[in-house]
MMTF fields as JSON, N, C-alpha, C and O atoms, coordinates in Angstrom:
{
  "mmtfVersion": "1.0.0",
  "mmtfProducer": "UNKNOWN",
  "numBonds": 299,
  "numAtoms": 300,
  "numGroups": 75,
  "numChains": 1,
  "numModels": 1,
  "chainsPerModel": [1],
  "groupsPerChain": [75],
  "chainIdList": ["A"],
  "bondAtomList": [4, 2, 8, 6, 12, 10, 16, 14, 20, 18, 24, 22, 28, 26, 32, 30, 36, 34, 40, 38, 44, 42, 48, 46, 52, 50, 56, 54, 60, 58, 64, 62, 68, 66, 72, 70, 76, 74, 80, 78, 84, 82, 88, 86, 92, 90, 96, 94, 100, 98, 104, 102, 108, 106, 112, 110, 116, 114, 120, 118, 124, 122, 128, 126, 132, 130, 136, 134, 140, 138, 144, 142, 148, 146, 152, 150, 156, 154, 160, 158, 164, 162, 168, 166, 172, 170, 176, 174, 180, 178, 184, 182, 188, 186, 192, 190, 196, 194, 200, 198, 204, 202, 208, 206, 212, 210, 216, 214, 220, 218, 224, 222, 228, 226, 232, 230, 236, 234, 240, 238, 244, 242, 248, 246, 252, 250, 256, 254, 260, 258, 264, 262, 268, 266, 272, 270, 276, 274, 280, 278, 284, 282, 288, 286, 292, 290, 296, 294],
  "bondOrderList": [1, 1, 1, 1, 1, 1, 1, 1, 1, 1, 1, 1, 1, 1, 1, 1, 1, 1, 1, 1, 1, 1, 1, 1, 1, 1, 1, 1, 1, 1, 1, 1, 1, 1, 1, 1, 1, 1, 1, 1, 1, 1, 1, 1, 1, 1, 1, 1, 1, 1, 1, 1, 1, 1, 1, 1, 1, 1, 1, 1, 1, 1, 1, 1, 1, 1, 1, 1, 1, 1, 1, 1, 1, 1],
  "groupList": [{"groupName": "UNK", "atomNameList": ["N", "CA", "C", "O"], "elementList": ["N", "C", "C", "O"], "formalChargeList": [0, 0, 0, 0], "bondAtomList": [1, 0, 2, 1, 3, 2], "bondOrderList": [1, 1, 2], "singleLetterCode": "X", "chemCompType": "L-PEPTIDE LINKING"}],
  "groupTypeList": [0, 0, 0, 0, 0, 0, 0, 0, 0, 0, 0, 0, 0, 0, 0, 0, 0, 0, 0, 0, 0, 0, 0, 0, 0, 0, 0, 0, 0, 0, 0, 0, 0, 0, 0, 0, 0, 0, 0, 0, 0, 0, 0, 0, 0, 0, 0, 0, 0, 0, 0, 0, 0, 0, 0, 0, 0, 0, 0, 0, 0, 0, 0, 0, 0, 0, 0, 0, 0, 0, 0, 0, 0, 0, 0],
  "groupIdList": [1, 2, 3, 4, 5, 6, 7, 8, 9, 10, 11, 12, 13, 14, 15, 16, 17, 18, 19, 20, 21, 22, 23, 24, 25, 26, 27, 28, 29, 30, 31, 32, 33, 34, 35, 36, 37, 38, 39, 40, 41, 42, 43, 44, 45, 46, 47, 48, 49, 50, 51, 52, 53, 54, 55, 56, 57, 58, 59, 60, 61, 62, 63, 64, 65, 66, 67, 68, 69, 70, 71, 72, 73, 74, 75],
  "secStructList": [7, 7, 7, 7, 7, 7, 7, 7, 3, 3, 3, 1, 1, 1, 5, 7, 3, 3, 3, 3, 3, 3, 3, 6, 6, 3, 3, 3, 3, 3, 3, 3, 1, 1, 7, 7, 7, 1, 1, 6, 6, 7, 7, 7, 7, 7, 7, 7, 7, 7, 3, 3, 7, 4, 4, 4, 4, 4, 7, 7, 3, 3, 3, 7, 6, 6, 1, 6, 6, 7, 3, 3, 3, 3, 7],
  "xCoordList": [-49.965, -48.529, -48.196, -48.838, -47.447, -47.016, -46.308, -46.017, -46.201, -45.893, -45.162, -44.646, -44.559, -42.552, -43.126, -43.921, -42.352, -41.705, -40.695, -40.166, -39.702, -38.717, -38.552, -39.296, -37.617, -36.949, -36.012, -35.57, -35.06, -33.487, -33.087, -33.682, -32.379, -31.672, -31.023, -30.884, -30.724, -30.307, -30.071, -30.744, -28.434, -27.436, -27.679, -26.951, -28.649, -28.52, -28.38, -27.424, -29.064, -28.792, -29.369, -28.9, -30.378, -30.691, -30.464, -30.154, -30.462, -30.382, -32.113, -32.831, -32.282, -33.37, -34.106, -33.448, -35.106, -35.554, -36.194, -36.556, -36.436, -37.527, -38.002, -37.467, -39.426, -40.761, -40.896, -40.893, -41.078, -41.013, -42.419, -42.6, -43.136, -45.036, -45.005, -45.025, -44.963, -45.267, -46.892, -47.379, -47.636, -48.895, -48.734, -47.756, -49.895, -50.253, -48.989, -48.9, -47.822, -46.585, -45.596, -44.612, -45.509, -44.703, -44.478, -45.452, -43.422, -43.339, -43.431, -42.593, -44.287, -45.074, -43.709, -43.61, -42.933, -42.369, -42.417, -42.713, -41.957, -42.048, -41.278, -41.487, -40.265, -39.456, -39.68, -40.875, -38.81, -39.484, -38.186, -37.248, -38.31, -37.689, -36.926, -35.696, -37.721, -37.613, -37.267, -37.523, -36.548, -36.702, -37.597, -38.267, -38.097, -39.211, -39.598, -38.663, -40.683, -40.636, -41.216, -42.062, -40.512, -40.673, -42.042, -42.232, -42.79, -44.062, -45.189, -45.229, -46.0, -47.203, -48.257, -48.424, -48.766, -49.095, -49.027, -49.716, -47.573, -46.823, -46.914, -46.466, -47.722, -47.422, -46.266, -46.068, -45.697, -44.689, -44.961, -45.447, -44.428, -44.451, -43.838, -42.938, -44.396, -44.254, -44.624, -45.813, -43.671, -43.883, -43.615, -42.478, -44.766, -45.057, -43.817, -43.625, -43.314, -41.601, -42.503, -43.503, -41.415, -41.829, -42.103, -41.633, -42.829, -42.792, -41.5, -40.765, -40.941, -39.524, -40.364, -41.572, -39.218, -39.405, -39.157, -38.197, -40.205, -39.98, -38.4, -37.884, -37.743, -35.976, -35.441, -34.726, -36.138, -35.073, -35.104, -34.273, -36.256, -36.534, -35.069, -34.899, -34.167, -32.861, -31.705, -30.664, -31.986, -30.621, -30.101, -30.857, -28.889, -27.58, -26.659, -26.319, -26.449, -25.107, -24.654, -24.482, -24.361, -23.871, -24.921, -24.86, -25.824, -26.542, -25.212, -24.658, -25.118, -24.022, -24.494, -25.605, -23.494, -23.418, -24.39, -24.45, -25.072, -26.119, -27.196, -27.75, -27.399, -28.854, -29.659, -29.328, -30.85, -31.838, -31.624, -31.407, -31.692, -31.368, -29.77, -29.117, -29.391, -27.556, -27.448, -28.193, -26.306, -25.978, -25.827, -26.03, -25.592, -25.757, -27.11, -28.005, -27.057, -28.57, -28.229, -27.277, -28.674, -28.608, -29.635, -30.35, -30.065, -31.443, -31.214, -32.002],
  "yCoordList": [84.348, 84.14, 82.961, 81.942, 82.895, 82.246, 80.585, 80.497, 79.573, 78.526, 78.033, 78.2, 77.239, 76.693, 75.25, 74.418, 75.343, 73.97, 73.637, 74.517, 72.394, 72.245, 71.475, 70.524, 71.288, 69.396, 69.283, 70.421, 68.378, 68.053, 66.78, 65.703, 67.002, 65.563, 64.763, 65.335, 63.481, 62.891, 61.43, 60.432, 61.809, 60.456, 59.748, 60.173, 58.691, 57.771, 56.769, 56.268, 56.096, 54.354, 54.389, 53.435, 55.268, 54.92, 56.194, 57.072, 56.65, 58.199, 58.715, 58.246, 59.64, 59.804, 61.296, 61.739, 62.08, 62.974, 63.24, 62.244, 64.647, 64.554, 65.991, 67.1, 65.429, 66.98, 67.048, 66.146, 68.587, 68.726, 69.92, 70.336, 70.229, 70.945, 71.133, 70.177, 72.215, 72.89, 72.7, 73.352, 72.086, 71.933, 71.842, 71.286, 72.505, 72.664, 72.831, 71.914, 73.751, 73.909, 72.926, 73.118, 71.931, 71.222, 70.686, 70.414, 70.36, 70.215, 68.552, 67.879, 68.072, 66.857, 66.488, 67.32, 65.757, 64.444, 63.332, 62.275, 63.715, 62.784, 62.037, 62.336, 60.968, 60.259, 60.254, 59.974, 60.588, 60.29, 59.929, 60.7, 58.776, 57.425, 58.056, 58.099, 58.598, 59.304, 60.9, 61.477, 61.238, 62.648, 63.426, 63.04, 64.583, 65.032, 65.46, 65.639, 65.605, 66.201, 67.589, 68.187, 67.915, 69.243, 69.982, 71.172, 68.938, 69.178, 68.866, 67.909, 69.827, 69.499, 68.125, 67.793, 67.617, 66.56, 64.903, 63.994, 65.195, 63.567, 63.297, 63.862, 62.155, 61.623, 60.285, 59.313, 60.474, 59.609, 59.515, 60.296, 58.271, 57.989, 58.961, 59.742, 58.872, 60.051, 58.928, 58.852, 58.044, 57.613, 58.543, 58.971, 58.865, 59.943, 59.111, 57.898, 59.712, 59.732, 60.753, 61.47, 60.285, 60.926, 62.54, 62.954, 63.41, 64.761, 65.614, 64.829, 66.72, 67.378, 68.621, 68.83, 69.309, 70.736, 71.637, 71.75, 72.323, 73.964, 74.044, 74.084, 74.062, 74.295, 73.625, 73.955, 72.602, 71.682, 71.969, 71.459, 73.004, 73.268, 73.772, 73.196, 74.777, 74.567, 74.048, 74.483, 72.804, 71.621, 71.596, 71.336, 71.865, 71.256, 70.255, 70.637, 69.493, 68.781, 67.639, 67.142, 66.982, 64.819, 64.949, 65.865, 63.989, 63.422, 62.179, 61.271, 62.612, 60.992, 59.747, 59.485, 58.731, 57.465, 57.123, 57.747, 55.812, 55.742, 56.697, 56.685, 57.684, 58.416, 58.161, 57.433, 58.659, 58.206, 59.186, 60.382, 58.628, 59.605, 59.706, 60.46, 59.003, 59.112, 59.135, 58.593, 59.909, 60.517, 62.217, 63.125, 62.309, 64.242, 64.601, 63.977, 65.539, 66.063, 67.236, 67.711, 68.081, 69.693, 70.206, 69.448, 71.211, 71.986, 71.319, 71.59],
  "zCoordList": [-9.731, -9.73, -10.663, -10.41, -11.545, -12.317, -11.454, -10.261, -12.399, -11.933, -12.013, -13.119, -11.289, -12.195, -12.85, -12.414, -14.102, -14.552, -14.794, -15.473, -14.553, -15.338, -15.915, -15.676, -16.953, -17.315, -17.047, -16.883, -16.801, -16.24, -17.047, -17.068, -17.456, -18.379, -16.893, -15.811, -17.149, -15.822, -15.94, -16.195, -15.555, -15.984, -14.499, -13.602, -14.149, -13.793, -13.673, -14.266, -13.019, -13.511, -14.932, -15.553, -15.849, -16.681, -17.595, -16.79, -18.653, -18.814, -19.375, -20.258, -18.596, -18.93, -18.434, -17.492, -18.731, -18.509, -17.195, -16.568, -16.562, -15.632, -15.671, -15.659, -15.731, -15.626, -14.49, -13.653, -14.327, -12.672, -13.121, -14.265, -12.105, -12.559, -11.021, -10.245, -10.697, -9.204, -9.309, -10.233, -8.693, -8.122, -6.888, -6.388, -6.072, -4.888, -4.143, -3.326, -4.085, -3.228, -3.449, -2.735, -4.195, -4.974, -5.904, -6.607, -6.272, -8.153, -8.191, -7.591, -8.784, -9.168, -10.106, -11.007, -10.134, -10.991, -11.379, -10.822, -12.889, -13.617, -14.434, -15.609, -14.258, -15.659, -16.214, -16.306, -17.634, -18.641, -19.63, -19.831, -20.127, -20.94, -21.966, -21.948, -22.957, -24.834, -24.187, -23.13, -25.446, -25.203, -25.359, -26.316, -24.822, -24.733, -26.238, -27.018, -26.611, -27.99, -28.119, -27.454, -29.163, -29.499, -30.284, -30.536, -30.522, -32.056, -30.944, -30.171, -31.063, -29.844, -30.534, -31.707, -29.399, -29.869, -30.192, -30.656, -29.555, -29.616, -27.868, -26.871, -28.138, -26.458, -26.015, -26.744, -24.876, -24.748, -22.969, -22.151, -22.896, -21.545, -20.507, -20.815, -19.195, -18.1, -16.94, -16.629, -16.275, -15.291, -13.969, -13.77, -13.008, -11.94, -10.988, -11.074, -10.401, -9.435, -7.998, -8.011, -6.761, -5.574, -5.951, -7.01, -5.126, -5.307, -4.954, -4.355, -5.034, -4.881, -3.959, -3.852, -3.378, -3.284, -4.219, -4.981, -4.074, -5.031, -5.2, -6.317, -4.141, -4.205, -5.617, -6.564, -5.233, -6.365, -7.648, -8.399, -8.209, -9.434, -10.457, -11.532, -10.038, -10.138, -10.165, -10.656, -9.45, -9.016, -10.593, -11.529, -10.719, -11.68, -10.687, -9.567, -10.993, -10.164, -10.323, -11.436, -9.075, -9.079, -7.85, -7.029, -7.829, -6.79, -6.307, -6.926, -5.176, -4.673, -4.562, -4.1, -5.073, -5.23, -3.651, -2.592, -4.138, -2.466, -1.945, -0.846, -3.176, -2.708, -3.568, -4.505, -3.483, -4.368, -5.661, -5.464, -7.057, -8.483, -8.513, -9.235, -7.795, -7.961, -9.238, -10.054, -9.471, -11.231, -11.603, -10.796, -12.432, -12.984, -13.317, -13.888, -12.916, -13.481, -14.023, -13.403, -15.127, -15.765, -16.063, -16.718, -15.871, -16.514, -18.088, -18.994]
}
């Protein structure tokens, strides 16, 4: 069975990316600072963030002011 990934752009306190890698029943996250790049081969920082649920692999929205990732997020 195939595996999910996503990225989400995400206006929070800082603006910045997040990799999401379904391992073992949940998707492993990751911030990430730069925008991701497009040319294989370029490495850029990936600071590892709490794990999510599978669910969240879809989230578009506003996380509310006072939760954790408060801000917009979009595929």
């Amino acid at each position: 069975m195939p595996q999910i990934f996503t990225i989400q752009s995400h206006n929070a306190s800082h603006y910045h990316y997040d990799l999401r890698l379904e391992i073992d029943g949940v998707l492993k996250s990751f911030a990430l600072p730069k925008t991701p790049p497009t040319e294989p081969g370029i490495k850029l920082l990936a600071i590892q963030t709490e794990d999510h649920m599978l669910e969240y692999a879809d989230f578009e929205g506003e996380i509310p002011q006072g939760h954790y990732g408060a801000g917009t997020a979009t595929l």
